[in-house]
C-alpha positions as CSV (number, residue, x, y, z in Angstrom):
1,X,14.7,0.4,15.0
2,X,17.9,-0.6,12.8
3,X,16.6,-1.3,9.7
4,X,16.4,2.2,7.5
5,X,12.4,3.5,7.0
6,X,11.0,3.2,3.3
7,X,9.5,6.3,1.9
8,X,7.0,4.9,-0.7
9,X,4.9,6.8,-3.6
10,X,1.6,4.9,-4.4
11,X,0.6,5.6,-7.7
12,X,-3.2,4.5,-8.2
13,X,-3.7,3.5,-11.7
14,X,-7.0,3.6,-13.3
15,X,-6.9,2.6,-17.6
16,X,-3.1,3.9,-17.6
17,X,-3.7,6.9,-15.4
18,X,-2.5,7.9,-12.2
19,X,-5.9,8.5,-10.2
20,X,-6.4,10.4,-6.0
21,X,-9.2,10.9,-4.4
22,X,-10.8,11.5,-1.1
23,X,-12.2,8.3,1.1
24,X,-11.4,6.5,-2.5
25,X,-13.9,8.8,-3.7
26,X,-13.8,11.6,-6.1
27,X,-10.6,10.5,-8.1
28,X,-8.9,13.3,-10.1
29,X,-6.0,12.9,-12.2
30,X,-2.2,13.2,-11.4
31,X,-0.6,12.4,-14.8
32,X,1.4,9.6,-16.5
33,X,2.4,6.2,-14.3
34,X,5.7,5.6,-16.2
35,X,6.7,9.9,-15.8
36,X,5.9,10.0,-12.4
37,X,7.7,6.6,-11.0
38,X,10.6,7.8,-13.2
39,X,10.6,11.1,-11.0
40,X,10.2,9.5,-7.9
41,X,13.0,7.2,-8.5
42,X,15.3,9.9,-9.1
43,X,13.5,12.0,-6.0
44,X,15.0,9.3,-4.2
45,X,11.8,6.9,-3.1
46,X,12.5,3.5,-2.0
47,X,10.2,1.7,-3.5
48,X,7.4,2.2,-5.6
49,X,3.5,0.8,-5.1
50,X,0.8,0.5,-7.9
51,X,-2.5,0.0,-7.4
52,X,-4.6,-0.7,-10.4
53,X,-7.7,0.6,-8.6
54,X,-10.3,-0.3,-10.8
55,X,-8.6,-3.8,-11.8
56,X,-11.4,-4.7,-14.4
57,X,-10.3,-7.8,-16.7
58,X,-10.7,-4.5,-19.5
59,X,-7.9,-2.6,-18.0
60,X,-5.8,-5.7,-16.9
61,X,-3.7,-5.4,-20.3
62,X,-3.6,-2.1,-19.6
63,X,-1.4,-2.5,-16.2
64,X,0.6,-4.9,-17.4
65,X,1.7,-2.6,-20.4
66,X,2.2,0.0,-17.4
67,X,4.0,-2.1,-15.6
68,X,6.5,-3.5,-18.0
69,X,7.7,0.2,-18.9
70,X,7.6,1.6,-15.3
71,X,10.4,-1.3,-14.0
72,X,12.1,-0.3,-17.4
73,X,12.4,2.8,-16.0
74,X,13.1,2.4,-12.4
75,X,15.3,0.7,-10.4
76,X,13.8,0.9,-7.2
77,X,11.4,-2.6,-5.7
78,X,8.0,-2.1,-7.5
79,X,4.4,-3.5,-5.9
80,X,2.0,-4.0,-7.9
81,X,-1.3,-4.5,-6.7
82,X,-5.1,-5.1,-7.9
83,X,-7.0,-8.0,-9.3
84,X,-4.3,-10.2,-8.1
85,X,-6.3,-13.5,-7.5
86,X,-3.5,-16.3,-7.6
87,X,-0.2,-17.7,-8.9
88,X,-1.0,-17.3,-12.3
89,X,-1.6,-13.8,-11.9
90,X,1.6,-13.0,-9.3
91,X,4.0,-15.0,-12.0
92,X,2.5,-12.8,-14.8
93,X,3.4,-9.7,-12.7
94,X,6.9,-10.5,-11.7
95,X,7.3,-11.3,-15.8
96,X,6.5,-7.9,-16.5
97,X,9.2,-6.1,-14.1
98,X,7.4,-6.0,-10.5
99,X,9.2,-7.1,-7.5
100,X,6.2,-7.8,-5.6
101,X,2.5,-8.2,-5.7
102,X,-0.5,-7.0,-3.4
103,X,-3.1,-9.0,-2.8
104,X,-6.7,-7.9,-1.0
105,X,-10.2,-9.4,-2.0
106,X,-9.0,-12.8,-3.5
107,X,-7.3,-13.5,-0.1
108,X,-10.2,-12.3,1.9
109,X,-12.5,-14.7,-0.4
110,X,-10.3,-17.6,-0.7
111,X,-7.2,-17.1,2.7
112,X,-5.5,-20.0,0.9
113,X,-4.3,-18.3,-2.0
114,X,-1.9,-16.4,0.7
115,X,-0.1,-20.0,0.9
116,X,-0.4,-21.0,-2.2
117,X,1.2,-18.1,-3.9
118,X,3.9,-17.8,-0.6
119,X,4.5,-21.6,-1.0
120,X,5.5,-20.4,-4.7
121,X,7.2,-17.4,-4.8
122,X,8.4,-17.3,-1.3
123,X,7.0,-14.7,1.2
124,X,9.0,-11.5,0.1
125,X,7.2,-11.4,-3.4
126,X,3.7,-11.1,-1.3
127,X,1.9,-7.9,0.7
128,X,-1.4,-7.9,2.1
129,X,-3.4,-5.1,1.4
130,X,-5.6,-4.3,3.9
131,X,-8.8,-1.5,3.9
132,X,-9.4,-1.2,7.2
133,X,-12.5,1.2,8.7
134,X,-13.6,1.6,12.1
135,X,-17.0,-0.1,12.4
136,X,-20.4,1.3,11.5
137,X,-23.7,0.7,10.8
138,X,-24.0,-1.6,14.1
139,X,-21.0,-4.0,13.0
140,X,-18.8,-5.2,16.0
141,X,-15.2,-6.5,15.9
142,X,-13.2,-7.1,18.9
143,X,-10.7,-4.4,18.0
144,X,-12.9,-2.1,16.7
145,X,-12.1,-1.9,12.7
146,X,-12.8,-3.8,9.9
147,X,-11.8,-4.8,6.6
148,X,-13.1,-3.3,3.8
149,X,-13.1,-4.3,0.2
150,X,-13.8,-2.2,-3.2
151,X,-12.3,0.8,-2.3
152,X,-13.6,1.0,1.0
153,X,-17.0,0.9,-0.2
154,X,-17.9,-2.4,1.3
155,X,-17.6,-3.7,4.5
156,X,-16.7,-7.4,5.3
157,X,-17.1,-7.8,8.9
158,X,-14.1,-9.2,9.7
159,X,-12.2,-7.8,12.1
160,X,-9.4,-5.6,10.6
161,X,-6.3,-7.4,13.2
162,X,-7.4,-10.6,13.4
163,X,-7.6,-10.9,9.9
164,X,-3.3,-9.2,9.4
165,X,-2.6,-12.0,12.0
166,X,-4.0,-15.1,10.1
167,X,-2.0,-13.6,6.9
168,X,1.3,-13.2,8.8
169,X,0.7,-16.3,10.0
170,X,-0.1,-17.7,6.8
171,X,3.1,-16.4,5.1
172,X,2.7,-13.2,3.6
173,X,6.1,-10.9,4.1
174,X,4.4,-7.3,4.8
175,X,0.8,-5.8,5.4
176,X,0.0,-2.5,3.7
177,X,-2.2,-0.7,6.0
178,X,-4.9,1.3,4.4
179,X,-6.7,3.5,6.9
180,X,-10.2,4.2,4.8
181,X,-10.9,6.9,8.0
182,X,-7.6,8.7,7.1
183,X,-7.6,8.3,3.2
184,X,-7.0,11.6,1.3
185,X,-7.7,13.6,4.1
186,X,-4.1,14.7,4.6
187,X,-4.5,15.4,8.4
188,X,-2.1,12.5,9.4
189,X,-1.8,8.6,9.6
190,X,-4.4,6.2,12.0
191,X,-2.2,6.1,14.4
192,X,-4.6,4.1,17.0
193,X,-5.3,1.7,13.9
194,X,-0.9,1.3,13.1
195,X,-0.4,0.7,16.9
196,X,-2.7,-1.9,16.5
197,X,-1.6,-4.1,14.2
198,X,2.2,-3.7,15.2
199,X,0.8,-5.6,18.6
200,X,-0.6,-8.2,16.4
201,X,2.2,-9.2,13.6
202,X,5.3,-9.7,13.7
203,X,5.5,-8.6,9.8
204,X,6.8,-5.5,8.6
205,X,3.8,-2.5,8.1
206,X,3.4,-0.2,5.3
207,X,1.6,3.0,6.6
208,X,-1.2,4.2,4.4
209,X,-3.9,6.7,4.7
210,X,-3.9,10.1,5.9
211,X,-0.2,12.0,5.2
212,X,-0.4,15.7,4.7
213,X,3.1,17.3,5.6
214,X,6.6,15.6,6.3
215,X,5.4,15.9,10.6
216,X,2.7,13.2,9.6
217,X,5.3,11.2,8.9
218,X,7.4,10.3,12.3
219,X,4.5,9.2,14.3
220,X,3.9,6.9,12.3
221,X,7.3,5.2,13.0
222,X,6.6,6.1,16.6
223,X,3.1,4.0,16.2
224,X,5.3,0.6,14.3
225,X,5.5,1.2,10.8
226,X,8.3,-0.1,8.9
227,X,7.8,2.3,5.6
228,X,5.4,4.8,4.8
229,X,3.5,5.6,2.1
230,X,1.8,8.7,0.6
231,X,0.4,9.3,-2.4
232,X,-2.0,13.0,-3.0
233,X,1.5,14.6,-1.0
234,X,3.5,13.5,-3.7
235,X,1.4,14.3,-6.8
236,X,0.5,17.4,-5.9
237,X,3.1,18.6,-3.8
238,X,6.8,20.0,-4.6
239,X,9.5,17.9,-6.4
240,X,11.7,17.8,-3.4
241,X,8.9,16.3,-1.1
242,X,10.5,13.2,-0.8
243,X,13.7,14.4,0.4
244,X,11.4,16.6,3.2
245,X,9.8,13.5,4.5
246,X,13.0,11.7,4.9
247,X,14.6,15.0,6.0
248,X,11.8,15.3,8.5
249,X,12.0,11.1,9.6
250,X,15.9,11.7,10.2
251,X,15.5,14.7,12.4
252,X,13.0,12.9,14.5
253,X,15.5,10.0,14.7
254,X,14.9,7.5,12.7
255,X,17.1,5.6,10.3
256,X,16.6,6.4,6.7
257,X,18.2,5.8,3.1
């Protein structure tokens, strides 16, 4: 690997509030959007993600007032994800300040809408977001997990790889890999569920789910992520956590900013 790892805070927004839970359950609050990607950027992140987690039209103002004065602030790549469901809604976002946009149930409803917007915008500006589970509840997929929507609350039955490679194939530039087992639990990344998709895609993978200490980190890399991303770690954790996790990525031999 050649191309330096991204270290990348997620900041889950719920009406202007950064929001973590456990298993997307339980959310408790870890302060002000804006103040905390202003931290992180001078922490040294590499990018920054948003998640507007509840993404009801009532709070869609909302993020896109929190948007506009986090990429004043910041000059790192921004994502923004959450009730993205088309073109409209990825130009409105890249107006406001974000570099790119996240998209989850809309693609799942309609696939298209991956084309449609890559077509557009051109496949950097677009990540898939994908809430994957292993199955339950008598559901079978060839590889095991599935894709979940609304916060992992829901299962869809589709199987959690097939469904990254139809998007790669479709044109979306990187998948963000939510592990819904791992989420909040701090007691590492799904490494079985990263290793994976990396056979499947060809597209770069954002790590998600399951970070606890800066060791959680390099197997992760080892498994075929491209960048990582934590989010309870960095809340709640010391103001040079960042720079341990990159610390801790370098010393295990990987390229990092």
């Amino acid at each position: 690997m050649s191309v330096a790892v991204r270290v990348i805070p997620c900041l889950d927004v719920d009406a202007g509030r950064v929001v973590k839970g456990v298993n997307f359950l339980n959310l408790r609050d870890a302060g002000d959007p804006v103040e905390l990607a202003h931290r992180y950027d001078t922490a040294g992140a590499d990018e920054l993600t948003f998640l507007d987690v509840t993404a009801s039209s009532a709070d869609r103002q909302t993020t896109f007032d929190v948007v506009r004065r986090t990429a004043e602030e910041v000059f790192i790549p921004l994502t923004v994800g959450g009730g993205v469901r088309g073109v409209a809604d990825v130009d409105r976002l890249l107006r406001e300040g974000a570099d790119k946009a996240s998209i989850n149930t809309a693609a799942i409803a309609r696939p298209e809408v991956i084309d449609e917007i890559t077509r557009h915008f051109g496949s950097q500006v677009l990540v898939l977001s994908v809430d994957a589970r292993r199955v339950q509840g008598g559901v079978a997929t060839a590889s095991g997990f599935e894709v979940t929507t609304h916060g992992g609350r829901r299962g869809t039955g589709l199987d959690a790889v097939a469904w990254a490679k139809e998007a790669a194939d479709r044109g979306v530039g990187e998948i963000l890999l939510n592990s819904i087992d791992a989420d909040g639990t701090k007691e590492g990344f799904d490494l079985e569920l990263i290793r994976l998709i990396r056979a499947a895609v060809k597209v770069p993978i954002i790590a998600s789910g399951g970070a606890g200490a800066p060791e959680h980190f390099p197997p992760a890399i080892a498994a075929g992520a491209d960048a990582v991303l934590a989010a309870s770690m960095f809340h709640f954790g010391p103001a040079d956590m960042i720079g341990q996790v990159k610390a801790a990525i370098r010393e295990a031999g990987y390229p990092v900013r």
